[in-house]
PyMOL Python script that loads the backbone (N, CA, C, O; Angstrom):
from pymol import cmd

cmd.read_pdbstr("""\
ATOM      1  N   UNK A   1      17.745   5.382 -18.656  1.00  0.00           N
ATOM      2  CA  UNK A   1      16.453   5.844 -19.079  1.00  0.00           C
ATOM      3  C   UNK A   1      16.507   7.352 -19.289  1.00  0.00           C
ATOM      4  O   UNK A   1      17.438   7.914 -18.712  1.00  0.00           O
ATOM      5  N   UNK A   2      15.692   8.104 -19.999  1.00  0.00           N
ATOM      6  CA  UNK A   2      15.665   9.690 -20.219  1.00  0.00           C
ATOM      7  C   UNK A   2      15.538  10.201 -19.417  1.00  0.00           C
ATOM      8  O   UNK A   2      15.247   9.570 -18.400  1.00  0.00           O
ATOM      9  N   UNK A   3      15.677  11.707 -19.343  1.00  0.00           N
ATOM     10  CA  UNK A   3      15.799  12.138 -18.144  1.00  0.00           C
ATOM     11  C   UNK A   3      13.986  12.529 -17.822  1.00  0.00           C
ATOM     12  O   UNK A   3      13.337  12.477 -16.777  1.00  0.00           O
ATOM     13  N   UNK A   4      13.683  12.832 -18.923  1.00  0.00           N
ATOM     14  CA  UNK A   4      11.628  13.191 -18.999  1.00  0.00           C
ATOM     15  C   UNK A   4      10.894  12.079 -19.281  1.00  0.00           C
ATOM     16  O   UNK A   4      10.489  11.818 -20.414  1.00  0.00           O
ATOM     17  N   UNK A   5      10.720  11.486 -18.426  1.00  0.00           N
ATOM     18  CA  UNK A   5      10.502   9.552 -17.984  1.00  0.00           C
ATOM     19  C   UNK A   5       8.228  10.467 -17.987  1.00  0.00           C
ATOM     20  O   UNK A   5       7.859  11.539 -17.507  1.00  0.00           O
ATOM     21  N   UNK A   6       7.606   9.665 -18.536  1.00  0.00           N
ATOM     22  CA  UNK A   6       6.616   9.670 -18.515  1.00  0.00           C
ATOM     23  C   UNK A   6       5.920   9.165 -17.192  1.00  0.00           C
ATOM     24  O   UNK A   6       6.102   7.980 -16.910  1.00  0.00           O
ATOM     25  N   UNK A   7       5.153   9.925 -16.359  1.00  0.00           N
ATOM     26  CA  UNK A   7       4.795   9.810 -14.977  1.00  0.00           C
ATOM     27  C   UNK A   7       4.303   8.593 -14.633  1.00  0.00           C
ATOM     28  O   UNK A   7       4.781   7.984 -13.675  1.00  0.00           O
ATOM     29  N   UNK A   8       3.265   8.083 -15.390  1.00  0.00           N
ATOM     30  CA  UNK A   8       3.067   6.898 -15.243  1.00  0.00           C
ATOM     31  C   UNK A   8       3.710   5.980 -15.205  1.00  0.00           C
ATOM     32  O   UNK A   8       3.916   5.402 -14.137  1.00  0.00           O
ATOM     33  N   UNK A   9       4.186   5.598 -16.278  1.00  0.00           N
ATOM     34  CA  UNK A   9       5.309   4.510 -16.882  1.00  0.00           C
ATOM     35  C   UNK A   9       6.052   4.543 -15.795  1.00  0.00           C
ATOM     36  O   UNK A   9       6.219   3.385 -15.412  1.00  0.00           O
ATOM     37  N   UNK A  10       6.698   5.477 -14.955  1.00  0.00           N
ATOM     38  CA  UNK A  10       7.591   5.719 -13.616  1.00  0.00           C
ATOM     39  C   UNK A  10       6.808   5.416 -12.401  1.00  0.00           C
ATOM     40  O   UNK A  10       7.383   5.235 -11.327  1.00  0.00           O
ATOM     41  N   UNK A  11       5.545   5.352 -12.515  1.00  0.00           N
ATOM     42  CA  UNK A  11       4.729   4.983 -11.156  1.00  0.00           C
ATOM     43  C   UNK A  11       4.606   3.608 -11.378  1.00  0.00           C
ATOM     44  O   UNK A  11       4.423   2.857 -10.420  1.00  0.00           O
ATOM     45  N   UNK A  12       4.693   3.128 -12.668  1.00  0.00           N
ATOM     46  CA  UNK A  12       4.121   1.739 -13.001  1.00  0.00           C
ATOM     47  C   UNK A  12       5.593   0.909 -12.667  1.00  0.00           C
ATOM     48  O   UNK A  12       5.451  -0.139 -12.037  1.00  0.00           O
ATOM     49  N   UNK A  13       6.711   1.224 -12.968  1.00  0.00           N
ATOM     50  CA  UNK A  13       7.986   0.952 -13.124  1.00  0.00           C
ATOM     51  C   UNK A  13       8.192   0.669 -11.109  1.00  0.00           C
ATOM     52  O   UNK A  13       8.407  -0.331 -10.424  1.00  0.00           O
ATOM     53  N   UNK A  14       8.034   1.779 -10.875  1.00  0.00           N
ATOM     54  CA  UNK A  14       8.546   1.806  -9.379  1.00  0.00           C
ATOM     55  C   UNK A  14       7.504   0.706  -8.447  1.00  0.00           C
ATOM     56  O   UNK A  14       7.943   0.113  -7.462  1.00  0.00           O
ATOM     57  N   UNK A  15       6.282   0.575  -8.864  1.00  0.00           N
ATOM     58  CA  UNK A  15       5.440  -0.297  -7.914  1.00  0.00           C
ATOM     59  C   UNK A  15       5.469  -1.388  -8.495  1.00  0.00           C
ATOM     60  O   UNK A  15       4.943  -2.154  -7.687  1.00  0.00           O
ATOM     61  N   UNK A  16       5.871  -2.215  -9.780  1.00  0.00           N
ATOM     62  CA  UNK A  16       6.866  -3.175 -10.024  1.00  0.00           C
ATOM     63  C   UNK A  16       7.693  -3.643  -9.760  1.00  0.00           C
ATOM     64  O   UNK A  16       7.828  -4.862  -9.864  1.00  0.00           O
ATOM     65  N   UNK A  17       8.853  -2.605  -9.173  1.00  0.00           N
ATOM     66  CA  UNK A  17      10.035  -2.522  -8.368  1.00  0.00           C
ATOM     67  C   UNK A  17       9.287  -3.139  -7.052  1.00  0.00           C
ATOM     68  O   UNK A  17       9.467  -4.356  -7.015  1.00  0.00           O
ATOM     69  N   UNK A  18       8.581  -2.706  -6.075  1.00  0.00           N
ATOM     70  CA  UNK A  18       7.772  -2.436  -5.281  1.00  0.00           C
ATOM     71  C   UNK A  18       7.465  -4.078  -4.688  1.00  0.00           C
ATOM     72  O   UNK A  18       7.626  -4.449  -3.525  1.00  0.00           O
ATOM     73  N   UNK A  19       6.970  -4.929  -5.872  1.00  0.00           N
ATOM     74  CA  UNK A  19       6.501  -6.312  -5.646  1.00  0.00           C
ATOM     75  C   UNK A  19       7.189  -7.202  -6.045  1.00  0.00           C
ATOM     76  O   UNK A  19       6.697  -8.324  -5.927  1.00  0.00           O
ATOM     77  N   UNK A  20       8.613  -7.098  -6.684  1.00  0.00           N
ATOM     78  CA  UNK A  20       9.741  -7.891  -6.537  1.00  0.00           C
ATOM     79  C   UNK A  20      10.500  -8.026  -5.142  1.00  0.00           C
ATOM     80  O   UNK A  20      10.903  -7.001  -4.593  1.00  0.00           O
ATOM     81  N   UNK A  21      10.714  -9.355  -4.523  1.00  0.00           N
ATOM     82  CA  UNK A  21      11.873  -9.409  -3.962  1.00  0.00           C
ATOM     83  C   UNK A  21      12.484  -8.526  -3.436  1.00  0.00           C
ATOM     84  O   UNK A  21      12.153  -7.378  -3.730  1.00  0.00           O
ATOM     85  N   UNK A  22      13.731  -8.765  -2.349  1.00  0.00           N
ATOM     86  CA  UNK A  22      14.965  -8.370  -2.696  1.00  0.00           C
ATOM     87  C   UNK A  22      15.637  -9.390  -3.179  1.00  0.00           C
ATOM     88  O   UNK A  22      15.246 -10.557  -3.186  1.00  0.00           O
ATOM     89  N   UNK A  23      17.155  -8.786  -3.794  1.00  0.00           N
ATOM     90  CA  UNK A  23      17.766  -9.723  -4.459  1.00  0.00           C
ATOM     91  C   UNK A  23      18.603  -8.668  -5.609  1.00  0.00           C
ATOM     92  O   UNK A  23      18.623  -7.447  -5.769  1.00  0.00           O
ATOM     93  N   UNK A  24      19.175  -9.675  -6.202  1.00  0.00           N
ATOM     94  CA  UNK A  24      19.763  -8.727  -7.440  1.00  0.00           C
ATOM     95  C   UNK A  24      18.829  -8.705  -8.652  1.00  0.00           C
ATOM     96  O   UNK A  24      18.358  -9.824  -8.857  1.00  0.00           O
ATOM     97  N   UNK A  25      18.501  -7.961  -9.342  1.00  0.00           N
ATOM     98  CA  UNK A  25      17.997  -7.406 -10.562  1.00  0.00           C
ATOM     99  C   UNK A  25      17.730  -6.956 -11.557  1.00  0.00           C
ATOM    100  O   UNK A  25      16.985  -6.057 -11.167  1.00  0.00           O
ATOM    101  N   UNK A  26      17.757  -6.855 -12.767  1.00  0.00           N
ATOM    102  CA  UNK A  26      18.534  -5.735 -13.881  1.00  0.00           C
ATOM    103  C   UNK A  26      17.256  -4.168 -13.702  1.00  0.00           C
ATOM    104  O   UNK A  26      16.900  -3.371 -14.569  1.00  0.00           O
ATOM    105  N   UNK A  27      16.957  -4.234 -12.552  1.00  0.00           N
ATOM    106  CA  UNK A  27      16.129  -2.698 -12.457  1.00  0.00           C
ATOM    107  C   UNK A  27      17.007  -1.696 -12.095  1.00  0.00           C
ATOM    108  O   UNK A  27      17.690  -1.635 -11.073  1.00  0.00           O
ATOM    109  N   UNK A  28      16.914  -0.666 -13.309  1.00  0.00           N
ATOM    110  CA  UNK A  28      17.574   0.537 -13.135  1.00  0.00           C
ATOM    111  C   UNK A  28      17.731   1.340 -11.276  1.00  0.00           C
ATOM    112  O   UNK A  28      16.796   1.371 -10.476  1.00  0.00           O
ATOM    113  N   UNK A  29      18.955   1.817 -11.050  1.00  0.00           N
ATOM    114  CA  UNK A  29      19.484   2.215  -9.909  1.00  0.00           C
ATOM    115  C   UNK A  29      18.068   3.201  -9.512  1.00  0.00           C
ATOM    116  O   UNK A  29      17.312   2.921  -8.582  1.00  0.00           O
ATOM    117  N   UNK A  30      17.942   4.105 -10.201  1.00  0.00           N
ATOM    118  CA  UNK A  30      16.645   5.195  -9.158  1.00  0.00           C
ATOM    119  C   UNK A  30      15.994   4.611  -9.007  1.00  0.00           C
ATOM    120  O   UNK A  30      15.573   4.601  -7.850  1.00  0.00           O
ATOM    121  N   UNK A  31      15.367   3.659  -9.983  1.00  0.00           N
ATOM    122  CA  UNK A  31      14.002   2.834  -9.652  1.00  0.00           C
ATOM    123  C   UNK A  31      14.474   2.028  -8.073  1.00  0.00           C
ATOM    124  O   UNK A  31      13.788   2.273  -7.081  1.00  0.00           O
ATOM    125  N   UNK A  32      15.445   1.262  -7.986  1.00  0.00           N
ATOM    126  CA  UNK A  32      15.676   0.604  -6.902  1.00  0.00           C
ATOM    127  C   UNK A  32      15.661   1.920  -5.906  1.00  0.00           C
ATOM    128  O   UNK A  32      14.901   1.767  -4.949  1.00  0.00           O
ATOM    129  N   UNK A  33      16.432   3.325  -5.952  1.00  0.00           N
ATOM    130  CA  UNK A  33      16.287   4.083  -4.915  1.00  0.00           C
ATOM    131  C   UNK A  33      14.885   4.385  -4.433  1.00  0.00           C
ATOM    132  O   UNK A  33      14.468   4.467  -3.277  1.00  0.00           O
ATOM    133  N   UNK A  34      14.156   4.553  -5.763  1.00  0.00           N
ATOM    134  CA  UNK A  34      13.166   5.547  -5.385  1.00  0.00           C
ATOM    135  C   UNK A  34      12.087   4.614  -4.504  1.00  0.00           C
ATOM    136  O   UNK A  34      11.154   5.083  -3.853  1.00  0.00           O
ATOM    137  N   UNK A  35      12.479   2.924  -4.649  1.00  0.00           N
ATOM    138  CA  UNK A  35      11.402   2.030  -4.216  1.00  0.00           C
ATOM    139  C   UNK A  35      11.960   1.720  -2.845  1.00  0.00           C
ATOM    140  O   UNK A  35      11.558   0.698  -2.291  1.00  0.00           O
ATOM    141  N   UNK A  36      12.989   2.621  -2.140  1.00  0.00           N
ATOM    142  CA  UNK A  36      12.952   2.238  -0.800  1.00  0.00           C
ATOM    143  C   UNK A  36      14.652   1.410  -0.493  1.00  0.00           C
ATOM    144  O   UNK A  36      15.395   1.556   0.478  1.00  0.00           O
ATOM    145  N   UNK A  37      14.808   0.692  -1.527  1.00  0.00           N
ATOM    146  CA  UNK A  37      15.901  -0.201  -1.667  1.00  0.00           C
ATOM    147  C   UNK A  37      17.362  -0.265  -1.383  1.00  0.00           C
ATOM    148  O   UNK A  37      18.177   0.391  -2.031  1.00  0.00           O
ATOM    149  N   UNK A  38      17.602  -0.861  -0.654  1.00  0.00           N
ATOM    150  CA  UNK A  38      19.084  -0.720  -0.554  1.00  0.00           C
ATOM    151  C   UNK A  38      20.098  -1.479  -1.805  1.00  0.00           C
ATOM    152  O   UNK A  38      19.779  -2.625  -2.124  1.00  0.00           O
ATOM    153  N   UNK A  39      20.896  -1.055  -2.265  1.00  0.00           N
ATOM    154  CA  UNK A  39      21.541  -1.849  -3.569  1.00  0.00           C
ATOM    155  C   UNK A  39      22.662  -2.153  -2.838  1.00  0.00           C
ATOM    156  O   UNK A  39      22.581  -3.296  -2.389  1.00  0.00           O
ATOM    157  N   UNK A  40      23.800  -1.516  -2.503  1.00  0.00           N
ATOM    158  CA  UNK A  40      24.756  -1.678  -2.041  1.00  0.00           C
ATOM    159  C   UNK A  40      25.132  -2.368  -0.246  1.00  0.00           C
ATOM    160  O   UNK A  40      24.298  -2.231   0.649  1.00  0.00           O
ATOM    161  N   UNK A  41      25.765  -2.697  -0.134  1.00  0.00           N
ATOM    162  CA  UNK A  41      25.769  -3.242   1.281  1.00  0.00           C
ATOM    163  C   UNK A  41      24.650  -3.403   1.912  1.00  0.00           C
ATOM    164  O   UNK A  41      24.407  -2.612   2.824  1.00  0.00           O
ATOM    165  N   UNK A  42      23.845  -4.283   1.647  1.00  0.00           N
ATOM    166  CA  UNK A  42      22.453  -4.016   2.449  1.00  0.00           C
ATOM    167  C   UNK A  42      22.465  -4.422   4.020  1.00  0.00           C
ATOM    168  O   UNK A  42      21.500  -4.252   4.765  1.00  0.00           O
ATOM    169  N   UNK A  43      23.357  -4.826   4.297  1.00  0.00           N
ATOM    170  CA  UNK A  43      23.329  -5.198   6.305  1.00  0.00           C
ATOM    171  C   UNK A  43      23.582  -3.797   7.089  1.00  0.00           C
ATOM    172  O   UNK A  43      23.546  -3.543   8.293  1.00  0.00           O
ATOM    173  N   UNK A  44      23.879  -2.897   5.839  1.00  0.00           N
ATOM    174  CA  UNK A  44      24.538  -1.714   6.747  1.00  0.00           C
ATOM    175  C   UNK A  44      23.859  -0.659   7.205  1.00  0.00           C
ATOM    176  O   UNK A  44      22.923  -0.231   6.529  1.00  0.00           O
ATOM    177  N   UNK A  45      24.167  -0.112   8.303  1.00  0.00           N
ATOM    178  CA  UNK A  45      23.284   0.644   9.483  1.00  0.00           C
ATOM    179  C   UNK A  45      22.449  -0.013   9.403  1.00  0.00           C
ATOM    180  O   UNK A  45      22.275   0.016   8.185  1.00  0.00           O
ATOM    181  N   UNK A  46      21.452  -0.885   9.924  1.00  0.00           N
ATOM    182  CA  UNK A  46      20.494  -1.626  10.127  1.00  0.00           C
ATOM    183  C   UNK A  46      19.932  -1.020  11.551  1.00  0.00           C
ATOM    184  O   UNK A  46      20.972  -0.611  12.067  1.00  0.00           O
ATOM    185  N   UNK A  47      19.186  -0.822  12.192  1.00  0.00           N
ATOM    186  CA  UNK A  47      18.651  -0.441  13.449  1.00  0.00           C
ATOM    187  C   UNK A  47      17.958  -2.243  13.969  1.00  0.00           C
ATOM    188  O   UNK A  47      17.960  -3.375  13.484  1.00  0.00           O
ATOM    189  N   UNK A  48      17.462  -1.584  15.171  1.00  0.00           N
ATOM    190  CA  UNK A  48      16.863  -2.996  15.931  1.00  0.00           C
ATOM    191  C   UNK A  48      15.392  -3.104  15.080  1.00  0.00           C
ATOM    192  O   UNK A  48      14.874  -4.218  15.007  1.00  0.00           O
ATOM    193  N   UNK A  49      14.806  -2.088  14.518  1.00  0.00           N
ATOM    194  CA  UNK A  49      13.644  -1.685  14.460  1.00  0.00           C
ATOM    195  C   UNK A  49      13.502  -2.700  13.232  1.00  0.00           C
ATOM    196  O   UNK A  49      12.727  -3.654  13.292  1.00  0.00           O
ATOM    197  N   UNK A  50      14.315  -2.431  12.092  1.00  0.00           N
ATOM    198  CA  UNK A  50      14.406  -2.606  10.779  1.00  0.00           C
ATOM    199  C   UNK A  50      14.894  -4.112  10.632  1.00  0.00           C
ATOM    200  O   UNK A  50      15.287  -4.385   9.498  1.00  0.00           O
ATOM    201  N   UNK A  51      14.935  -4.967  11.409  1.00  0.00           N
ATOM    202  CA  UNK A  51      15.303  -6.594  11.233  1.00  0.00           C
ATOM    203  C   UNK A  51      14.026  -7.302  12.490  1.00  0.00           C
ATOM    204  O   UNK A  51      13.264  -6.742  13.279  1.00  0.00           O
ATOM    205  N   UNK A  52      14.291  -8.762  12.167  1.00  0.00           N
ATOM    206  CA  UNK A  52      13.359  -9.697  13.186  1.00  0.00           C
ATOM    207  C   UNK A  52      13.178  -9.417  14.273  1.00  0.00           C
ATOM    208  O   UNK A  52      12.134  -9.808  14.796  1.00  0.00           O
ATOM    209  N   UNK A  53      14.076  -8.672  14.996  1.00  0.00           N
ATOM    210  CA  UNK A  53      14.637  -8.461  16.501  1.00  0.00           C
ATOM    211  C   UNK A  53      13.259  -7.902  17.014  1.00  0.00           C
ATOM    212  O   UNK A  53      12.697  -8.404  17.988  1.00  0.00           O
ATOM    213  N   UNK A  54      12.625  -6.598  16.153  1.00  0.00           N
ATOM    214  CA  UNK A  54      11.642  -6.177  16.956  1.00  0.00           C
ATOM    215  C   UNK A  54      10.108  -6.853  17.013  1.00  0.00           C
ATOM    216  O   UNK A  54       9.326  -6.443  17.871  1.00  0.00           O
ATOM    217  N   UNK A  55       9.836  -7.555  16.383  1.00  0.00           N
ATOM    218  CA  UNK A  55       9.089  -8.398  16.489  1.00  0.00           C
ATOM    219  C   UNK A  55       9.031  -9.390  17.513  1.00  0.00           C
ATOM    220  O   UNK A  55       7.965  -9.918  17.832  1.00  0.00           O
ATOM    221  N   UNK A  56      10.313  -9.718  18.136  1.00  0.00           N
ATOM    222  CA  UNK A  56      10.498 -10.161  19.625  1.00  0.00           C
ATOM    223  C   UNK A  56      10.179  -9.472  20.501  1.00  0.00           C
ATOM    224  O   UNK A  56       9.563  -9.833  21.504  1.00  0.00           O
ATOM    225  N   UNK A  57      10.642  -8.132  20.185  1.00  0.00           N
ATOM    226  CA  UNK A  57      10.232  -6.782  21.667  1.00  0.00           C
ATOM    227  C   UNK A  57       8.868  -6.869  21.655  1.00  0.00           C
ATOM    228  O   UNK A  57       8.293  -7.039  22.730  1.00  0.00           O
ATOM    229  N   UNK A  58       8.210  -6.779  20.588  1.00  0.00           N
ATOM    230  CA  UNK A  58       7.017  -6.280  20.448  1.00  0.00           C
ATOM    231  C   UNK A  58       5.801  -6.826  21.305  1.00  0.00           C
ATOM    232  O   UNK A  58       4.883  -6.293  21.929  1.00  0.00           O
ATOM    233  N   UNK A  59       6.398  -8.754  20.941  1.00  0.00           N
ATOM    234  CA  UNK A  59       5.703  -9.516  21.454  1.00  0.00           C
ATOM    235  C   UNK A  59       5.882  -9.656  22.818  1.00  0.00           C
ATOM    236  O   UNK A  59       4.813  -9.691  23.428  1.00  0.00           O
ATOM    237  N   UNK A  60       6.914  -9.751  23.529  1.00  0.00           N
ATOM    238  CA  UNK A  60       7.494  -9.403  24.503  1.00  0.00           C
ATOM    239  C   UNK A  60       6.292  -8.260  25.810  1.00  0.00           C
ATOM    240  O   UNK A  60       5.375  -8.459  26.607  1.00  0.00           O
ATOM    241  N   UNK A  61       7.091  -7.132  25.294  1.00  0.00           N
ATOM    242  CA  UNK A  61       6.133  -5.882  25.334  1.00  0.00           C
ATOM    243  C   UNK A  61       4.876  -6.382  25.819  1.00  0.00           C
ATOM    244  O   UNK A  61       4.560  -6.373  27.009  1.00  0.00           O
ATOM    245  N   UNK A  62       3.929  -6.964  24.569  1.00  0.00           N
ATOM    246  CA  UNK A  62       2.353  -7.093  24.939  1.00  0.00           C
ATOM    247  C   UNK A  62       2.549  -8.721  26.603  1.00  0.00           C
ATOM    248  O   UNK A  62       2.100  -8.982  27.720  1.00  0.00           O
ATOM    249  N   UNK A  63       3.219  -9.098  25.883  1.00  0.00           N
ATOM    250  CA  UNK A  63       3.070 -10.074  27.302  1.00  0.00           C
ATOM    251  C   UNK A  63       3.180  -9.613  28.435  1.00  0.00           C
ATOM    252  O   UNK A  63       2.470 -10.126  29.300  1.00  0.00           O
ATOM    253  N   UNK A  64       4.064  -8.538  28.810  1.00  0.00           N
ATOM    254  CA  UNK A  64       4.280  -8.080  29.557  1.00  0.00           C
ATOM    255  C   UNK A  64       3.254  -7.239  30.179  1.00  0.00           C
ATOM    256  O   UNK A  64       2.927  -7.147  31.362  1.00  0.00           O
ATOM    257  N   UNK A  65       2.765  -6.572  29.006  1.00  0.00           N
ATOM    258  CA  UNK A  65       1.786  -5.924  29.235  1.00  0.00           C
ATOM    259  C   UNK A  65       0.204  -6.308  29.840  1.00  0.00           C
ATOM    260  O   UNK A  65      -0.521  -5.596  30.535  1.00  0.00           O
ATOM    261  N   UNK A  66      -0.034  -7.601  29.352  1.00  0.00           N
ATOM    262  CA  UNK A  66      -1.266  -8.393  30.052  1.00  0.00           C
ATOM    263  C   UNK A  66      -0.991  -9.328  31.620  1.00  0.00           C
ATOM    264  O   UNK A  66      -1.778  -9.896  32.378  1.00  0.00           O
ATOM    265  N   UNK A  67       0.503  -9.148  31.638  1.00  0.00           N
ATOM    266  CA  UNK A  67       0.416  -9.262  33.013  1.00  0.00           C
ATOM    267  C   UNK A  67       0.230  -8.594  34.276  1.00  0.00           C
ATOM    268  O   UNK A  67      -0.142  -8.966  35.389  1.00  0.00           O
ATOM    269  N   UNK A  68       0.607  -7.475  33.768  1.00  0.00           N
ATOM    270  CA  UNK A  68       0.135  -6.725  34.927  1.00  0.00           C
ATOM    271  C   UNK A  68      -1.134  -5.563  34.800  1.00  0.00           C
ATOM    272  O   UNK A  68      -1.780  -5.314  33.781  1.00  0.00           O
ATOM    273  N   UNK A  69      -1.227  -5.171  35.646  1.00  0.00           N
ATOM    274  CA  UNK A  69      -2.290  -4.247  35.859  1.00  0.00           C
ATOM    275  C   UNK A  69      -2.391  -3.249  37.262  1.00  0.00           C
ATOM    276  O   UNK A  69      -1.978  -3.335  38.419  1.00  0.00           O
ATOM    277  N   UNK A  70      -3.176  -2.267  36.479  1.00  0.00           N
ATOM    278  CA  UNK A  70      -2.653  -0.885  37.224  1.00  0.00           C
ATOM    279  C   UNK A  70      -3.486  -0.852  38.429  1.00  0.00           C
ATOM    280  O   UNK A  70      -4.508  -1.529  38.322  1.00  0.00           O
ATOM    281  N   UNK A  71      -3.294  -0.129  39.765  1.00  0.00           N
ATOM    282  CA  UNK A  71      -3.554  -0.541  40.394  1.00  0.00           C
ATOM    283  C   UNK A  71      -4.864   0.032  40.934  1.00  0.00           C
ATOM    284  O   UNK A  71      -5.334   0.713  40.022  1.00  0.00           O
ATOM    285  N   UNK A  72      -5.744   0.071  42.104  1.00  0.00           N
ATOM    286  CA  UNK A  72      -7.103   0.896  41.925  1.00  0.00           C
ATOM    287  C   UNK A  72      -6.688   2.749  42.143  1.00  0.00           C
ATOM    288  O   UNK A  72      -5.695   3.211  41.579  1.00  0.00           O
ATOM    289  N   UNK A  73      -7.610   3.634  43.026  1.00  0.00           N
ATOM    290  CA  UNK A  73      -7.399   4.826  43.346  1.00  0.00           C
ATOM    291  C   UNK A  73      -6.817   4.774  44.137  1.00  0.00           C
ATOM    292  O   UNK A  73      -7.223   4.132  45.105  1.00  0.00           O
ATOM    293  N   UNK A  74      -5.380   5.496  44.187  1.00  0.00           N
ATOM    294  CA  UNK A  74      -3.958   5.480  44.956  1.00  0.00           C
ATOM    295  C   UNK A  74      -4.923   6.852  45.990  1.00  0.00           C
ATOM    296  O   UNK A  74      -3.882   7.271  46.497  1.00  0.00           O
ATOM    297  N   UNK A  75      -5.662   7.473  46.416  1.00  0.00           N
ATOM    298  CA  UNK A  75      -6.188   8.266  47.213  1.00  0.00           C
ATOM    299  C   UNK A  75      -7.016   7.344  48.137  1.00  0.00           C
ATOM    300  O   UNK A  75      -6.937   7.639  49.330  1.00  0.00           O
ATOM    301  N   UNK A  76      -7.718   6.387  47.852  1.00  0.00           N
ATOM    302  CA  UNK A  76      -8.314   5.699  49.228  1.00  0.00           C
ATOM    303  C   UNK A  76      -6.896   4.792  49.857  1.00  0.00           C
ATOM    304  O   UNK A  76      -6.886   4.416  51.029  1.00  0.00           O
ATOM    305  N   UNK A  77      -5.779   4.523  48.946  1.00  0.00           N
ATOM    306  CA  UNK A  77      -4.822   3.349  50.048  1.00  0.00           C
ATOM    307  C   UNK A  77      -3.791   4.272  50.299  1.00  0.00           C
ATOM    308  O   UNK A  77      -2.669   3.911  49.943  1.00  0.00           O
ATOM    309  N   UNK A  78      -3.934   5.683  50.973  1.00  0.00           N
ATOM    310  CA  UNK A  78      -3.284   6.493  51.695  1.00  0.00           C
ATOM    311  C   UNK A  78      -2.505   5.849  52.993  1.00  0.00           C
ATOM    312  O   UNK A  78      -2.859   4.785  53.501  1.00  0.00           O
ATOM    313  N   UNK A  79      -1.304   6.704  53.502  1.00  0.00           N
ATOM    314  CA  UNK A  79      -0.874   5.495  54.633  1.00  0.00           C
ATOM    315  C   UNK A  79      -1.656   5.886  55.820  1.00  0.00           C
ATOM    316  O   UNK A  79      -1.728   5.259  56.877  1.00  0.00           O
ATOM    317  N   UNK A  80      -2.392   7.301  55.438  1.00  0.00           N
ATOM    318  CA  UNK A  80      -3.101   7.875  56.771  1.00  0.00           C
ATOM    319  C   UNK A  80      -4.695   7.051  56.871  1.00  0.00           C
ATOM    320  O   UNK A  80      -5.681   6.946  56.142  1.00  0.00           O
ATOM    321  N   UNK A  81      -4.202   6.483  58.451  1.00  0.00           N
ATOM    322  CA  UNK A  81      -5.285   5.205  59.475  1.00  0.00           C
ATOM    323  C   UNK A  81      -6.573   6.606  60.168  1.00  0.00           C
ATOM    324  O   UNK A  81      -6.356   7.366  61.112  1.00  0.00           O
ATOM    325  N   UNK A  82      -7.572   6.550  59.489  1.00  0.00           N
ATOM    326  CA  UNK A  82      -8.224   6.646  60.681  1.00  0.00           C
ATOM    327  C   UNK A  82      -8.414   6.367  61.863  1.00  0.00           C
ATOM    328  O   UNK A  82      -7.935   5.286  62.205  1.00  0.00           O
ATOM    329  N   UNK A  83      -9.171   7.193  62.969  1.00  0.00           N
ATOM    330  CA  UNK A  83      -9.198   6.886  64.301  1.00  0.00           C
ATOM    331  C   UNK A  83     -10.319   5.858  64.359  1.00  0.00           C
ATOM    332  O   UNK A  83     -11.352   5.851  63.689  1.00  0.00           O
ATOM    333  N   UNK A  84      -9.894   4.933  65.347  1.00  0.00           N
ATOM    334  CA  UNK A  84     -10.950   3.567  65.416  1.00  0.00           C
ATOM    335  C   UNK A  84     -12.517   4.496  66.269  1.00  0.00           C
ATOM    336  O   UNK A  84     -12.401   5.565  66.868  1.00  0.00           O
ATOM    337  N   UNK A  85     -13.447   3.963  66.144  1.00  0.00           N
ATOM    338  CA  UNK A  85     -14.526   4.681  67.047  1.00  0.00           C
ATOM    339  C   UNK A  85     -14.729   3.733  67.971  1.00  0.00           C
ATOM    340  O   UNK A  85     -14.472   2.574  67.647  1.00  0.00           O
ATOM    341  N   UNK A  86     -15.357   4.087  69.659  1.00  0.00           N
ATOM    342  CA  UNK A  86     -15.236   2.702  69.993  1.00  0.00           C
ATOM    343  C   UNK A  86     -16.638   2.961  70.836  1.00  0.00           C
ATOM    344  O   UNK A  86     -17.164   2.038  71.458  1.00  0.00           O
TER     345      UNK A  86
END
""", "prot")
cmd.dss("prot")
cmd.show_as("cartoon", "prot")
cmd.util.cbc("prot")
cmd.orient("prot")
């Protein structure tokens, strides 16, 4: 494509890019860069974040999280006993 690509046509091009798939494509290489895309080796550097995996933590996480609960004011369950009155 030219190098003085009309702004639109390039916004329209890339959010096209945008709502395809992945997969292979005949869409020009920047367009695939500029839309985020990996072309080449796509498994590579992958983080935990960026695959299914964290969607396990996540859920995980909140379960975890509704089980417990915090506890009341750590200042009244001091280990110091008052004196009994008698």
């Amino acid at each position: 494509m030219a190098r003085h690509k009309d702004e639109d046509f390039k916004d329209y091009m890339i959010s096209s890019r945008k709502k395809v798939g992945s997969g292979l494509t005949n869409a020009p290489v920047w367009l695939m860069q500029k839309a985020g895309k990996r072309i080449w080796n796509t498994k590579q550097k992958r983080t935990w974040k960026n695959i299914d995996m964290k969607m396990g933590f996540f859920a995980a996480k909140k379960k975890q999280k509704a089980n417990t609960r915090k506890s009341g004011d750590h200042k009244k369950h001091s280990k110091h006993v008052s004196a009994k009155v008698e």
